[in-house]
C-alpha positions as CSV (number, residue, x, y, z in Angstrom):
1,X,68.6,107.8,122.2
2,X,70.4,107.9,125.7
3,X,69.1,104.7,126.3
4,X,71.6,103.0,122.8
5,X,74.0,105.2,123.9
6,X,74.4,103.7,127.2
7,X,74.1,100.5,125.6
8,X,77.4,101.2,123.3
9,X,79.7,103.0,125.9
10,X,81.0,100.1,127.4
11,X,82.6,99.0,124.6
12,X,83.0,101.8,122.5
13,X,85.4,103.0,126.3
14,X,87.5,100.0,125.6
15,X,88.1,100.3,122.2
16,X,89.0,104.0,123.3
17,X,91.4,102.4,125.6
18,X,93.3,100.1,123.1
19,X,93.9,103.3,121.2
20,X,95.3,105.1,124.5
21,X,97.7,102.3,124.4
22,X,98.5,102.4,120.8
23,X,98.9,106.0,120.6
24,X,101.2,105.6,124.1
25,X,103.4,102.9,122.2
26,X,103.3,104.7,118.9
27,X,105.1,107.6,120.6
28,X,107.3,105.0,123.0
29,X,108.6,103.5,119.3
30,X,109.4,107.3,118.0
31,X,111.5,107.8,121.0
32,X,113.5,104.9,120.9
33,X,114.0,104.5,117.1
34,X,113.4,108.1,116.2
35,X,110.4,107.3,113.9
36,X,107.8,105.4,114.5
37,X,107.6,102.2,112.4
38,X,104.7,100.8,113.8
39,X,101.5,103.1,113.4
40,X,98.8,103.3,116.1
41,X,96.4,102.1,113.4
42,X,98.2,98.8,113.4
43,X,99.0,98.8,116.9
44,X,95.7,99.3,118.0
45,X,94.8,95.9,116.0
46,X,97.3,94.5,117.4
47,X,96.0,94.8,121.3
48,X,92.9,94.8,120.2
49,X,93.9,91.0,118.7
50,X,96.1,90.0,122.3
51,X,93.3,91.3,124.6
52,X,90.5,89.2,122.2
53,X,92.7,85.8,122.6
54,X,93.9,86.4,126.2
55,X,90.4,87.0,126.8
56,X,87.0,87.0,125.8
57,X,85.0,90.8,126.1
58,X,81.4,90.1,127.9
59,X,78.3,90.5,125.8
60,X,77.7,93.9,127.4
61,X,80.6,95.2,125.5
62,X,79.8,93.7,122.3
63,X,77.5,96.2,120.6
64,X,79.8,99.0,121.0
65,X,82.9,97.1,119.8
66,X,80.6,96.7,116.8
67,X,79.0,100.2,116.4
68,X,82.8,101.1,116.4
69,X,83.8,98.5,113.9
70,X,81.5,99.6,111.3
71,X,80.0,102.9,112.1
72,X,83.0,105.0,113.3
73,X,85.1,102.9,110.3
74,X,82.7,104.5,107.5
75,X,82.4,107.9,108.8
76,X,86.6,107.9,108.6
77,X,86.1,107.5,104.9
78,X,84.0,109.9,104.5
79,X,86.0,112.8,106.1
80,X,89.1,111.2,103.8
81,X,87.0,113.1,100.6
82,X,88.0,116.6,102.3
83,X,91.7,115.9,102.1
84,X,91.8,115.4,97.8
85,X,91.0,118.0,95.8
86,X,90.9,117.8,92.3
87,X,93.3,120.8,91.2
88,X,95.8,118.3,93.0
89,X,94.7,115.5,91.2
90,X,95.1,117.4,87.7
91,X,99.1,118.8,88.3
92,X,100.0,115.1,87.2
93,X,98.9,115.6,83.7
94,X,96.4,113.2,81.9
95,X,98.9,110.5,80.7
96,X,100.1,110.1,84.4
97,X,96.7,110.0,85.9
98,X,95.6,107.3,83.3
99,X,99.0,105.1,84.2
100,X,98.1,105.3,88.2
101,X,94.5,103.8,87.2
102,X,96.1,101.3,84.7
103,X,98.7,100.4,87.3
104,X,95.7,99.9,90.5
105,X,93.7,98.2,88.1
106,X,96.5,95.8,86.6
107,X,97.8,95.1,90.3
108,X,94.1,94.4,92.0
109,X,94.0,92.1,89.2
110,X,96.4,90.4,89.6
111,X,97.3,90.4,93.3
112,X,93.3,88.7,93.9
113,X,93.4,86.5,91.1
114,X,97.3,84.9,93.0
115,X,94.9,84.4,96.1
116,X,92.0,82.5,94.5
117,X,94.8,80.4,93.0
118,X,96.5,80.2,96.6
119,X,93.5,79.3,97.9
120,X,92.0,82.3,99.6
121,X,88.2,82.7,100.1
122,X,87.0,85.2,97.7
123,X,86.5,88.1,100.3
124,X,89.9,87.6,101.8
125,X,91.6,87.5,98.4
126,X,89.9,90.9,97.7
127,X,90.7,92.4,100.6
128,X,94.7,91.9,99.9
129,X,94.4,92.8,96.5
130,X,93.1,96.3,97.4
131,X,95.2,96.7,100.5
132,X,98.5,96.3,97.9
133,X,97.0,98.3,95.3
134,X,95.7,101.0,97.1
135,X,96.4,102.4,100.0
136,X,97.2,99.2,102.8
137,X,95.0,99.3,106.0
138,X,93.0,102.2,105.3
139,X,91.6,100.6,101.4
140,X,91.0,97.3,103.3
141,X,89.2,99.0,106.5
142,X,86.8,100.8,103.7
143,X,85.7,97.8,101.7
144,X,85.6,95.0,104.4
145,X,82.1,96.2,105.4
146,X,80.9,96.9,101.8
147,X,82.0,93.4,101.1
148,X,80.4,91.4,104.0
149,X,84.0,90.9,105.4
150,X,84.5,88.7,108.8
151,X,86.7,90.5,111.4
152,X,88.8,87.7,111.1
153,X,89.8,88.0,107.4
154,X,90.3,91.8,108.1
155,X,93.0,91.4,110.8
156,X,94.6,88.7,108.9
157,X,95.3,91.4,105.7
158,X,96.3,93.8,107.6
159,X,98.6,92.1,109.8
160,X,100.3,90.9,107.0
161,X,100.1,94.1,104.8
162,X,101.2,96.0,107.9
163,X,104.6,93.9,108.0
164,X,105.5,93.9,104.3
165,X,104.7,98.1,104.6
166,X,107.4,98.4,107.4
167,X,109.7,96.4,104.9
168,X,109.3,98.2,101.8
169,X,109.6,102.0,103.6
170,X,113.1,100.5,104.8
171,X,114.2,98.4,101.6
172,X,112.8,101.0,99.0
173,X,115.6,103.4,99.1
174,X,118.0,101.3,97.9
175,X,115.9,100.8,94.8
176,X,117.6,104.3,93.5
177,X,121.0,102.9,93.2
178,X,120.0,99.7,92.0
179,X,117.8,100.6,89.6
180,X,119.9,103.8,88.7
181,X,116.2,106.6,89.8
182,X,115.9,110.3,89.5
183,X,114.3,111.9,92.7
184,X,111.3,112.0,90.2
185,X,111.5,108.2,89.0
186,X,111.9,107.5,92.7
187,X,109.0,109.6,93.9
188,X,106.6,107.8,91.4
189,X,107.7,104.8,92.6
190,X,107.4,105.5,96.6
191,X,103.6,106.9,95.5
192,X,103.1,103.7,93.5
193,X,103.8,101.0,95.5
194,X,104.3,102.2,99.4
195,X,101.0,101.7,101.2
196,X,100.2,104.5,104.1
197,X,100.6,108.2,103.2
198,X,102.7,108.5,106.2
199,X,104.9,105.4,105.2
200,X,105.4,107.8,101.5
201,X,107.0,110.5,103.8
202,X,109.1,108.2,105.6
203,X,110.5,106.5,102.3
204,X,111.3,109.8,100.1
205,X,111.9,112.6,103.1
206,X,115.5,110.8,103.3
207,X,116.2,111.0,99.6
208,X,114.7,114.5,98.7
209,X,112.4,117.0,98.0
210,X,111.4,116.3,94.7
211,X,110.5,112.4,95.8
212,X,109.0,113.9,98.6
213,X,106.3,115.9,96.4
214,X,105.9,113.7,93.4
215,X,105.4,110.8,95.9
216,X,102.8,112.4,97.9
217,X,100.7,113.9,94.8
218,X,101.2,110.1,93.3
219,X,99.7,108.5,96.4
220,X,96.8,110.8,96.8
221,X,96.2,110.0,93.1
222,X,96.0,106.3,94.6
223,X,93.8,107.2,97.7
224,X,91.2,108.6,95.6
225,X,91.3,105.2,93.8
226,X,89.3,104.0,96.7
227,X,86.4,105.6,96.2
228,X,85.6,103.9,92.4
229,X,86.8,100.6,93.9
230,X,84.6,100.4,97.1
231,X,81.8,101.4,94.9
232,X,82.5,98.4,92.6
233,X,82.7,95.9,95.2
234,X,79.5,97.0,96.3
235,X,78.2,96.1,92.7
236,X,80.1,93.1,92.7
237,X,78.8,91.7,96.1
238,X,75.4,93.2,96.0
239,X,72.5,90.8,96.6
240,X,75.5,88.4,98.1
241,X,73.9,84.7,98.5
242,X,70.6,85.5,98.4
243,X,70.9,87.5,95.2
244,X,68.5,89.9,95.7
245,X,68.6,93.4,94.6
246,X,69.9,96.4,97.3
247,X,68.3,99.4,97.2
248,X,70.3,102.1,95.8
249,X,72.1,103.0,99.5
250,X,73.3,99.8,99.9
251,X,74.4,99.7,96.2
252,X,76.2,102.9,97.1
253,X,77.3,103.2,99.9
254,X,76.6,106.3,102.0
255,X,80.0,106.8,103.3
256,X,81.1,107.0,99.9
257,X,78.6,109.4,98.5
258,X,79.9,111.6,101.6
259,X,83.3,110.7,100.8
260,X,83.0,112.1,97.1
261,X,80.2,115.2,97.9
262,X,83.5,116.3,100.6
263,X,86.4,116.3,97.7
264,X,83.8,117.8,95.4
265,X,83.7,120.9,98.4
266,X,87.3,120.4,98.7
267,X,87.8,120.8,94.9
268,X,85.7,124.2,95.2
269,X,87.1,125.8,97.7
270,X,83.6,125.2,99.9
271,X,85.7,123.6,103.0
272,X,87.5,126.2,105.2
273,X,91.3,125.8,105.5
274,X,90.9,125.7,109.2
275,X,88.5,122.7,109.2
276,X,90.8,120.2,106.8
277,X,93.6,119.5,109.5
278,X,90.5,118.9,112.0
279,X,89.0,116.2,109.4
280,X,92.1,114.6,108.6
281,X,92.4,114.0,112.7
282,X,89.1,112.8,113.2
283,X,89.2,110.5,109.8
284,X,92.3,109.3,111.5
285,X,90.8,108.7,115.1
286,X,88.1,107.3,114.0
287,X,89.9,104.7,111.9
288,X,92.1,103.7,115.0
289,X,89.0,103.2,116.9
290,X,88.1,100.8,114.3
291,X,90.8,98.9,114.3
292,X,90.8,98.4,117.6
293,X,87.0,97.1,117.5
294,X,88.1,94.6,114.5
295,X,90.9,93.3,116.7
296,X,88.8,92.9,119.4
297,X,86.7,90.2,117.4
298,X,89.7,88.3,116.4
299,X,91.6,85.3,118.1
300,X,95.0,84.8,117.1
301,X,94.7,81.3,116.7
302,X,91.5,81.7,113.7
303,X,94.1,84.2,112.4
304,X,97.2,81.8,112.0
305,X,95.7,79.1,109.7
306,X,95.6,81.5,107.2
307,X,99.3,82.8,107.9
308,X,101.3,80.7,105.1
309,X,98.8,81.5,102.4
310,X,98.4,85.3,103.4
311,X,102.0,86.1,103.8
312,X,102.7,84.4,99.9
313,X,99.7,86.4,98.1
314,X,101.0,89.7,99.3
315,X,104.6,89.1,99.0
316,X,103.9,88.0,95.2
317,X,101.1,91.0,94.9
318,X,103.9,93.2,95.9
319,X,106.4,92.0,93.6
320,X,103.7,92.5,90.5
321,X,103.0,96.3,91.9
322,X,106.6,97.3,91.7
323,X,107.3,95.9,88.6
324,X,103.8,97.2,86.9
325,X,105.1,100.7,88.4
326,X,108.7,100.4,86.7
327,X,107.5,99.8,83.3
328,X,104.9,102.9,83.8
329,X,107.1,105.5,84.6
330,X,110.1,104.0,81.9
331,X,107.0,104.0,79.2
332,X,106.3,107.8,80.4
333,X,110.0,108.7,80.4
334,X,109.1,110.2,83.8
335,X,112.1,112.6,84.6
């Protein structure tokens, strides 16, 4: 035991490092601009990506930028489950809850079939698809490993889903007078179509209360989304090339049983109030730690040949989300 831990320290210390330095820049950026538009999550992929092309991590360092990658990534989703209840989930009302699953269905859809026609490899396409439908980095960070997903096709979706994010928090807003929105209309939309919880606060704080809450409730309604799709994937990929049959763990994932046993506590009132905000930290960590590892296996330049192609399937996928989301809450006559 000491021994494999001595053997992952190296570079599980450096991926700790690239999120010093995001976390340092994350807080430089709220200073300056007064909010922060650039996470630590996708700044730490970001250094992680500059440090892997400037230079090349010796093979000491390799098995903890790994462990961290893929271990640390699925215990994050795991501790995600004790942040959702399900007396949350149910204040929506049943019509609601079915259009949120109609509307992550319809835009997964949609948003891989654009990349296989764009030309795409099949993993890549997938891993946009449920980065727009979803919930961005965090969706594509939890079904990259269940998938079989190359380091190289991670960083390039969420580089790209990173960007458009940024965009849409600042360009959203002016949807309300264009589009003539309630705070409640509004609120949906923000849920439905921005990607990071945060990114929800930052896009409906500005315009109100009543955004702010409906928005929120509607994005958690999309998180838990994650959970069904990462377990289909797994069904979808399993046996990969080879075709044979995974045993029922690697049919179903661990970190998602854990992920779904946790909201079940949640939902019962099982998880103390004074260990959620704790979870939510450490889910959070830990995901920055594995974005740092994934960037840490990626050269820029691999990266850039799919730019063009990338940038075009999430741009469109975007475009179909917020359009599926308009006609949902006109259908629902949401207030």
């Amino acid at each position: 035991m000491i021994q494999a831990a001595r053997k992952l320290l190296p570079g599980v210390v450096l991926c700790a490092a690239v999120v010093l330095g995001a976390e340092i820049l994350q807080e430089a950026e709220a200073a300056v601009f007064g909010r922060a538009w650039l996470e630590a999550l996708v700044l730490a992929i970001l250094i992680g990506t500059i440090l892997r092309t400037l230079w090349n991590p010796p093979a000491t360092m390799q098995p903890g930028i790994g462990f961290s990658a893929k271990m640390l990534l699925e215990i994050a989703v795991m501790l995600l489950g004790a942040s959702i209840s399900g007396q949350a989930v149910l204040q929506l009302g049943g019509w609601m809850l079915a259009g949120i699953v109609i509307v992550v269905t319809v835009a997964i859809a949609a948003s891989f079939g654009i990349g296989r026609v764009l030309g795409l490899p099949r993993r890549m396409a997938l891993l946009v698809a449920v980065g727009n439908s979803i919930c961005g980095n965090s969706a594509i960070a939890a079904v990259a490993p269940v998938i079989g997903a190359s380091s190289k096709d991670v960083a390039s979706s969420i580089a790209f889903t990173a960007v458009l994010g940024v965009v849409v928090v600042i360009s959203l807003p002016l949807s309300i007078a264009a589009l003539h929105l309630s705070q409640g209309q509004y609120g949906v939309l923000a849920g439905l179509t921005v990607y990071a919880v945060p990114q929800v606060l930052a896009a409906t704080i500005p315009v109100g209360v009543v955004s702010t809450q409906i928005g929120t409730l509607v994005k958690l309604i999309r998180v838990l989304m994650l959970g069904p799709v990462v377990l289909l994937c797994s069904l979808f990929f399993a046996g990969g090339a080879s075709g044979k049959k995974p045993g029922f763990f690697k049919l179903v994932p661990w970190f998602i049983l854990g992920f779904l046993g946790l909201m079940a506590l949640r939902t019962l009132n099982l998880i103390p109030a004074v260990v959620q905000s704790p979870a939510a930290f450490a889910a959070n960590i830990l995901t920055v730690m594995a974005m740092a590892a994934l960037g840490l296996g990626v050269d820029v330049r691999m990266v850039a040949k799919a730019g063009p192609r990338v940038t075009l399937t999430v741009i469109l996928s975007l475009l179909i989300l917020g359009a599926i989301s308009l006609e949902l809450i006109w259908s629902l006559g949401v207030a």
